[in-house]
C-alpha positions in Angstrom: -29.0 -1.6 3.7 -28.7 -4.5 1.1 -25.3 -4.6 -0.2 -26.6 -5.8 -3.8 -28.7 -1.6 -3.8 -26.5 0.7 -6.3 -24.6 3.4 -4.0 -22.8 6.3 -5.7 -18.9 6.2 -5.5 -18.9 2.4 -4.4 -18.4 -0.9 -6.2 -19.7 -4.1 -4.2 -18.3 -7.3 -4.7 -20.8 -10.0 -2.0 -20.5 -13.7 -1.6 -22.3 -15.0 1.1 -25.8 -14.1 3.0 -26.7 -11.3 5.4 -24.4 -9.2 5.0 -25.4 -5.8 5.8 -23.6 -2.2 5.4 -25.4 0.4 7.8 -25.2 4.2 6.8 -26.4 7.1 8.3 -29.1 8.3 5.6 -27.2 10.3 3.0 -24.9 11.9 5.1 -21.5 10.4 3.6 -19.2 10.1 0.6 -18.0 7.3 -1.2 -15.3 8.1 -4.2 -13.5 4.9 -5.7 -14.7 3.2 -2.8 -14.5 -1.0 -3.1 -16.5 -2.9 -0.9 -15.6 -7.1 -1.3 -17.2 -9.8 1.1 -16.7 -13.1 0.8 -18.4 -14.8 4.1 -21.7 -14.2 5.5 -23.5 -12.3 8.5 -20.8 -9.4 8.5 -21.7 -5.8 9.3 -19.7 -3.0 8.3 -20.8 0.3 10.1 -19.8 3.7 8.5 -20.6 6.8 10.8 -22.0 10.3 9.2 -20.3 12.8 7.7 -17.3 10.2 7.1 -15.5 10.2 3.6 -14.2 7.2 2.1 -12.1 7.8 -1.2 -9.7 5.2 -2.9 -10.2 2.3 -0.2 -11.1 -1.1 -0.4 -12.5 -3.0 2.8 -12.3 -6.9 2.1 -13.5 -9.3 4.3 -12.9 -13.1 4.1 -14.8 -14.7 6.7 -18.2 -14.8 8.6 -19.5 -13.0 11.7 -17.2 -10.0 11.9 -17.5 -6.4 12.1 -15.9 -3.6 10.8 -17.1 0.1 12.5 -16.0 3.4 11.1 -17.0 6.5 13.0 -18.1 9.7 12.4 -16.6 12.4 10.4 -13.5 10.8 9.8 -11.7 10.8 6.3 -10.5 7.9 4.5 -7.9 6.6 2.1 -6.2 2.7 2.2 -7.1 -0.6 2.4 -8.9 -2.8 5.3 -8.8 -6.1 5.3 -10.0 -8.5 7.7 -10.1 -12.4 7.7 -11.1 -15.1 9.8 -14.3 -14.8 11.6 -16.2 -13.3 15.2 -13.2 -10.2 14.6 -13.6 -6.7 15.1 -12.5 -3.6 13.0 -13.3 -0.4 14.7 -12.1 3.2 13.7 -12.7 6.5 16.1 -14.9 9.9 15.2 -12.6 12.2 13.3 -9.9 9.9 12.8 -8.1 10.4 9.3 -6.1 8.1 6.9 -3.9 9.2 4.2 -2.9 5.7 2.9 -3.3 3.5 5.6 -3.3 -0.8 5.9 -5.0 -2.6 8.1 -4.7 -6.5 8.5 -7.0 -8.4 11.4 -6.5 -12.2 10.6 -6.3 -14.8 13.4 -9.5 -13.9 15.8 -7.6 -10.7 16.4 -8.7 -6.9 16.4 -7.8 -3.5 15.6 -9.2 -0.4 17.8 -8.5 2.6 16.7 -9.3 5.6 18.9 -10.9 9.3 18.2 -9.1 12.4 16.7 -6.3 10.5 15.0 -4.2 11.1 12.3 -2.7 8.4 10.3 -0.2 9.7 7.5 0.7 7.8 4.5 2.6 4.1 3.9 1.5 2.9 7.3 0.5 -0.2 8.4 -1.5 -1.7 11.5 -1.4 -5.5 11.3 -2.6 -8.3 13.7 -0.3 -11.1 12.3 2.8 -11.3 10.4 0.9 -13.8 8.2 3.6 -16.5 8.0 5.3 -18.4 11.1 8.4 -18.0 13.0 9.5 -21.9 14.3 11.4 -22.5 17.1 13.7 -25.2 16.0 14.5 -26.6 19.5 10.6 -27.0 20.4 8.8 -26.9 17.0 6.4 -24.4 18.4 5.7 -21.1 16.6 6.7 -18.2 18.4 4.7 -15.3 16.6 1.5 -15.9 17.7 -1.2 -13.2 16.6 -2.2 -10.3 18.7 -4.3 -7.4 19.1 -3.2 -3.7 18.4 -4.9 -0.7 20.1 -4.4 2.8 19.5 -6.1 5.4 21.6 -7.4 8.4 21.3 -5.7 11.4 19.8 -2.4 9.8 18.5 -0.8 11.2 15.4 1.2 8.4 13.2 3.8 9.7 10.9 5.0 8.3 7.3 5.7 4.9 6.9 5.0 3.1 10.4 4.4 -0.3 11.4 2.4 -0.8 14.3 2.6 -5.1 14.5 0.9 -7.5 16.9 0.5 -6.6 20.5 1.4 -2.9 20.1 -1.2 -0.5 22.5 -0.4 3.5 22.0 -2.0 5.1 24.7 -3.9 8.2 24.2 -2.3 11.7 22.8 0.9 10.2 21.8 3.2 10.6 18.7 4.6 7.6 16.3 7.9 9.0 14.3 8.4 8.8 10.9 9.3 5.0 10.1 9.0 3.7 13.1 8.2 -0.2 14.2 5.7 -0.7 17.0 5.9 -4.2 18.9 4.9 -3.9 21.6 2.3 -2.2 24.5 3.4 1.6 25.6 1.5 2.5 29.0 2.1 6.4 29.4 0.3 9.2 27.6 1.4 12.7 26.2 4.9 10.9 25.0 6.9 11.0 21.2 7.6 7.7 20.2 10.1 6.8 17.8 12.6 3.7 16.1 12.9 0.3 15.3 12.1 -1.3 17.3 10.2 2.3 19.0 11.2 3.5 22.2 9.5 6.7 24.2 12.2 9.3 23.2 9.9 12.5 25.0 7.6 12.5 27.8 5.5 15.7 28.3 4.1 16.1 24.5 0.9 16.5 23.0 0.1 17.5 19.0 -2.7 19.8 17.3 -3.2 19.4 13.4 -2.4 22.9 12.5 0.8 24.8 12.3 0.9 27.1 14.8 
């Protein structure tokens, strides 16, 4: 689809050439949706029956991708910058006010079935550098953050650079993730997060 068409519920902002946003016919929803390139040959891929209300996706860069899967639902801001990056979001996976920041040839993979709460945030980079002062060398370098299948994130989270939550696993309430967890079916929780249960698994209703 040409991003310059009118498409109910979303504003497009585009500077740059072949950019293309691919939909599955008219089998969505867009409400206060903002959609802001500034780059070229970026596609953004938005899966059927997904709702997208109150985000904006930005992109600053060229050649980069951002794929959002079926069914899922929502709300926060992506933003991705730099170029040849990925953005990818699983079928049914939900967002209540989420952030996610891919910057330095980095990605984000987010799995199927998950539920993101509110005031979370899923970044490649901290943005700014940390110097070691005997060598000169920055020691924060930017990494990519995978999140499998299944995994339920609670209120204001960070999940930082190099974090990997394997699949059916829970993120506490206010929790910082830093690094790669390798078992599945565990609660994860604190700052910096630690596996607290093994053995656990998580259904969105109250039962």
């Amino acid at each position: 689809m040409i991003l310059q068409e009118e498409i109910k519920g979303l504003t497009t902002k585009v500077y740059g050439k072949n950019n293309r946003l691919e939909l599955h016919e008219d089998d969505y929803i867009f409400k206060n949706a903002d959609l802001k390139i500034t780059g070229s040959n970026n596609v953004i891929t938005i899966g059927k029956g997904s709702k997208l209300s109150n985000i904006l996706i930005h992109i600053r860069g060229s050649n980069n991708e951002i794929t959002i899967g079926e069914n899922t639902d929502l709300i926060g801001h992506i933003l991705l910058k730099g170029k040849k990056q990925r953005i990818s979001v699983g079928d049914r996976t939900t967002f209540k006010h989420v952030y996610l920041l891919s910057q330095e040839g980095k990605n984000i993979e987010i799995g199927k079935d998950c539920m993101f709460s509110y005031d979370i945030a899923v970044r490649t980079t901290d943005a700014h550098s940390v110097i070691d002062l005997e060598t000169n060398e920055r020691i924060n370098q930017a990494k990519e953050v995978i999140i499998g299948d299944h995994v339920w994130v609670a209120a204001s989270c960070l999940i930082s650079k190099g974090a990997a939550i394997p699949n059916d696993c829970i993120i506490g309430a206010r929790s910082v993730v830093t690094k790669p967890f390798a078992e599945e079916h565990c609660t994860i929780a604190g700052s910096p997060a630690k596996v607290i249960k093994t053995g656990t698994t998580w259904c969105r209703d109250r039962i």
